[in-house]
C-alpha positions as CSV (number, residue, x, y, z in Angstrom):
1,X,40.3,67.5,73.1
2,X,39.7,65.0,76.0
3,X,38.2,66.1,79.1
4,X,37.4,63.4,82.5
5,X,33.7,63.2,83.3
6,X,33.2,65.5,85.8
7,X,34.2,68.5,83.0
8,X,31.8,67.2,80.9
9,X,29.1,66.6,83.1
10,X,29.2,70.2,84.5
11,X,30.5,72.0,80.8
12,X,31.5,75.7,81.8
13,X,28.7,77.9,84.0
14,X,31.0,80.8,84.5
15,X,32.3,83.8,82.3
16,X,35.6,83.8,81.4
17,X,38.5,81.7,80.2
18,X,37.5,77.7,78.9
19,X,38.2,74.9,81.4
20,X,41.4,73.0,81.0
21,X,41.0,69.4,81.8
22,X,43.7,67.5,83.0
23,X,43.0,64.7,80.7
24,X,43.9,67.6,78.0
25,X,46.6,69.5,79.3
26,X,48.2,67.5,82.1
27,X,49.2,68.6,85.4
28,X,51.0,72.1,85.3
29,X,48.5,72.8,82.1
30,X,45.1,72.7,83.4
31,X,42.6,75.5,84.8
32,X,39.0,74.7,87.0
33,X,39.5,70.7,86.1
34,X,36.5,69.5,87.8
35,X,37.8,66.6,89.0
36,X,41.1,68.4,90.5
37,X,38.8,70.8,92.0
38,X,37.1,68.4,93.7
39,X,40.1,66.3,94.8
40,X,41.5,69.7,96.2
41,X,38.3,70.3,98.4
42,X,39.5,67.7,99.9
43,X,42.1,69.2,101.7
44,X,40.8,73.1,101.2
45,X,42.6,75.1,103.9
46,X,39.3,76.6,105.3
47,X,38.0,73.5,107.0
48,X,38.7,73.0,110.3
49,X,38.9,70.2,111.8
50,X,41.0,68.7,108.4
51,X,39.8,65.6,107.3
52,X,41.5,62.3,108.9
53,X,44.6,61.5,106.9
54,X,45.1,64.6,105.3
55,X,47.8,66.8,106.0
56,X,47.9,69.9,104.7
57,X,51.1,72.8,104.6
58,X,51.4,76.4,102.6
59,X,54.6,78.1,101.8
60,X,54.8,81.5,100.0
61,X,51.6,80.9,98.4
62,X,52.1,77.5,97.3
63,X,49.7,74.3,98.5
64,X,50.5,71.4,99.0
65,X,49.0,68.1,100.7
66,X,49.1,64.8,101.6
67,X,46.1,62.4,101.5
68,X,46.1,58.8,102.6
69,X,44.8,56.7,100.5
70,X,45.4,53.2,101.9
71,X,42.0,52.8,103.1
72,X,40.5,53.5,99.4
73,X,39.9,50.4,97.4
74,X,41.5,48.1,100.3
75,X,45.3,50.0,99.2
76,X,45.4,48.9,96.0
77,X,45.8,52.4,94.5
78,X,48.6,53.4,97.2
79,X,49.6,54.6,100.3
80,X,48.9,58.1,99.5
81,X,48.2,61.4,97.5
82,X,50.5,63.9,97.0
83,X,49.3,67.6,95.6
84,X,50.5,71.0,94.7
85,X,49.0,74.7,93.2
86,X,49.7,77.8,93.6
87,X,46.4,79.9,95.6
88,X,43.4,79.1,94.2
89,X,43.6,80.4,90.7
90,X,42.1,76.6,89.5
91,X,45.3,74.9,88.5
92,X,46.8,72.2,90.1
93,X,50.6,71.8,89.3
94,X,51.4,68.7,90.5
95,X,49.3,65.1,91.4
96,X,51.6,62.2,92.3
97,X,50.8,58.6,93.4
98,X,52.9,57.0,96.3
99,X,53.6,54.1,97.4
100,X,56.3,52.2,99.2
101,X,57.4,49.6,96.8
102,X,57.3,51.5,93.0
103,X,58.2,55.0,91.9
104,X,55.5,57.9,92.1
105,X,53.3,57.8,89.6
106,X,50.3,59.8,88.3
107,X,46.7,59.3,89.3
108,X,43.9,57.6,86.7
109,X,40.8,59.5,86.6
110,X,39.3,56.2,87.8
111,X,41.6,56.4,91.2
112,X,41.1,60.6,91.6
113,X,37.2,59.5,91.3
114,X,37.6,56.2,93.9
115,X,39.6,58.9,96.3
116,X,37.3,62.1,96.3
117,X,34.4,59.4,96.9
118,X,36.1,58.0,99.9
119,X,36.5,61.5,101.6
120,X,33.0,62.6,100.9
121,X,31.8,59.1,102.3
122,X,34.2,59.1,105.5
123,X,32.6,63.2,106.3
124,X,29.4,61.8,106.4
125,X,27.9,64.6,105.1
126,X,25.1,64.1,102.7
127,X,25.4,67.6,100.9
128,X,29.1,66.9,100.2
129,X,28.1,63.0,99.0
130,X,25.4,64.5,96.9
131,X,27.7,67.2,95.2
132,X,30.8,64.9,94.5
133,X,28.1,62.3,92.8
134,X,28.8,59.5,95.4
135,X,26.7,56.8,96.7
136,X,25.1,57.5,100.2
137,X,24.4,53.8,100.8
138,X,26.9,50.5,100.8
139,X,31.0,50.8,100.3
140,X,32.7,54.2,100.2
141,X,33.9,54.3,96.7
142,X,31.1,52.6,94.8
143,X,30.2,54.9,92.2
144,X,28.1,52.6,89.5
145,X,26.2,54.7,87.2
146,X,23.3,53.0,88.6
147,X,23.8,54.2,91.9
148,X,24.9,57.6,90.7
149,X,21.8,57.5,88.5
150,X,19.3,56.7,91.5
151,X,20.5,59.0,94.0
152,X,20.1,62.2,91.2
153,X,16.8,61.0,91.4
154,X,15.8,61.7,95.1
């Protein structure tokens, strides 16, 4: 059973049914990933203004957003983000790569990871830096476990 780091960093604190990472069960297959939790507070309906480059629509009780991405890791990753779930019942359905010159593709953890640090670094918001484990000083997207490692400290 594989599960990304986030999952195993924060293991289950809540009664019920056992995470579902999507390292283990894929998109469509997973439950409270923590890693497509936190990519999905990215573009959580309740936050208004939205973040810059995210666009965000609901249909019949279905989600779905957009996020650019061509600002994370100078656009080598892609032009955007692409994801879809059903309310907030912790799955996501659907996580898709895309970019102008290949076919949509699905995320790495490294890339979900590079792309929830760049939205917590672009808020500017400490609290949300400090929750999503991203470094408050130097590059948006600079996660080196001796950053993360020093800032858990303070």
């Amino acid at each position: 059973m594989s599960a990304c780091k986030r999952c195993r960093e924060r293991g289950k604190d809540w009664n019920g049914d056992d995470p579902v990472c999507f390292l283990d069960g894929g998109f469509g297959r997973n439950w409270n990933c923590a890693t497509l939790n936190a990519v999905r507070d990215i573009c959580y309906e309740g936050q208004n203004p939205m973040p810059h480059g995210v666009d965000y629509q609901y249909c019949d009780n279905m989600k779905y957003a957009t996020i650019r991405i061509e600002e994370v890791e100078d656009g080598e990753i892609g032009m955007a983000l692409w994801v879809a779930w059903y309310k907030n019942r912790g799955a996501t359905d659907a996580m898709w790569i895309l970019n102008s010159d290949e076919p949509p593709r699905i995320p790495t953890e490294d890339e979900l990871e590079a792309i929830i640090c760049h939205y917590a670094w672009s808020k500017q918001d400490e609290k949300d830096k400090a929750r999503h484990r991203c470094q408050f000083e130097g590059e948006p997207g600079d996660t080196s476990q001796q950053d993360l490692d020093a800032n858990n400290e303070h």
